[in-house]
C-alpha positions in Angstrom: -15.0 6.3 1.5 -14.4 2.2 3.2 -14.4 2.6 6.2 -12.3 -0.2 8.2 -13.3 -2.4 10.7 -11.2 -2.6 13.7 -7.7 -2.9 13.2 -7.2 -2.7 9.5 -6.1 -0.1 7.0 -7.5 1.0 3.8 -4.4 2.1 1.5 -4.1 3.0 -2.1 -0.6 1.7 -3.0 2.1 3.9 -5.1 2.6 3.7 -8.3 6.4 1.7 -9.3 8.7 3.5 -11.8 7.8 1.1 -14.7 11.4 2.8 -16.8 14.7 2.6 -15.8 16.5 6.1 -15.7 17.8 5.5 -19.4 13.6 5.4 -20.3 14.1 1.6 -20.9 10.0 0.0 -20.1 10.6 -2.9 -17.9 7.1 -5.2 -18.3 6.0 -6.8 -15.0 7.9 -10.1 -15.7 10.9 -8.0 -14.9 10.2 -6.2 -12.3 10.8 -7.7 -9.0 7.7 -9.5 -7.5 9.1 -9.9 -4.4 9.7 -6.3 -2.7 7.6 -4.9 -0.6 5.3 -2.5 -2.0 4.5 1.7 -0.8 1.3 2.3 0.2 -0.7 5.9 1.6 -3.0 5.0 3.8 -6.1 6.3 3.2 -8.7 5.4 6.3 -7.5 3.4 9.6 -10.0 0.8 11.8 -11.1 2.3 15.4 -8.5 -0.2 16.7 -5.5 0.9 14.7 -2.8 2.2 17.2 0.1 2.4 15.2 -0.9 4.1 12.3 -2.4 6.9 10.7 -4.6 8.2 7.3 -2.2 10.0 5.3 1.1 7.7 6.3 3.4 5.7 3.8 4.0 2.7 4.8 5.7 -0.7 3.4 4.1 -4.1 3.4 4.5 -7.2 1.6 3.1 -7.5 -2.1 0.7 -10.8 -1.2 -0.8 -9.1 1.6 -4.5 -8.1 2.4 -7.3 -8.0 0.0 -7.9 -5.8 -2.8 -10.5 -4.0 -3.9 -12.0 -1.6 -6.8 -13.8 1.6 -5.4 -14.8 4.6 -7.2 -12.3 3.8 -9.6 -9.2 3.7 -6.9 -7.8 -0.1 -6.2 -7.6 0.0 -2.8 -6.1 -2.6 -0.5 -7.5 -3.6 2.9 -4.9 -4.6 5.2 -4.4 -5.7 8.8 -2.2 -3.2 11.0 -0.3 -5.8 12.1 0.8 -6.8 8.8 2.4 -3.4 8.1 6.4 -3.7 7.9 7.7 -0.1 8.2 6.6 3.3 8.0 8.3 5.3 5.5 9.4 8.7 6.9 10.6 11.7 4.2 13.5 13.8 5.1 
């Protein structure tokens, strides 16, 4: 696996729901370019101190740089960068 220099975070974002709940396909012209996008993160920098490997978290769809490894696109992202963490239940 990447592992992350210092305070940045590998994560491999979430798939979107490309139909509506009628089945309609929405192409990515229509969907909205603008929300932030769900992540898992995957590996965490020795400086992270917020975070953790196996959170969800939000961040905004321009950020960090991404990458192709092992046939995962990965994005690496600073911690500081990261909007919310998404907590189930």
């Amino acid at each position: 696996m990447i592992e992350p220099l210092l305070d940045r975070v590998v994560v491999e974002v979430l798939k979107k729901d490309e139909r509506t709940e009628s089945g309609i396909i929405l192409p990515d012209t229509a969907q909205d370019s603008g929300a932030p996008q769900q992540a898992v993160i995957s590996e965490v920098g020795s400086d992270c101190e917020l975070v953790k490997k196996g959170e969800t978290i939000l961040f905004a769809k321009f950020t960090g740089i991404e990458i192709e490894y092992q046939g995962k696109k990965l994005i690496v992202i600073p911690e500081k960068e990261i909007l919310a963490r998404v907590k189930n239940g």
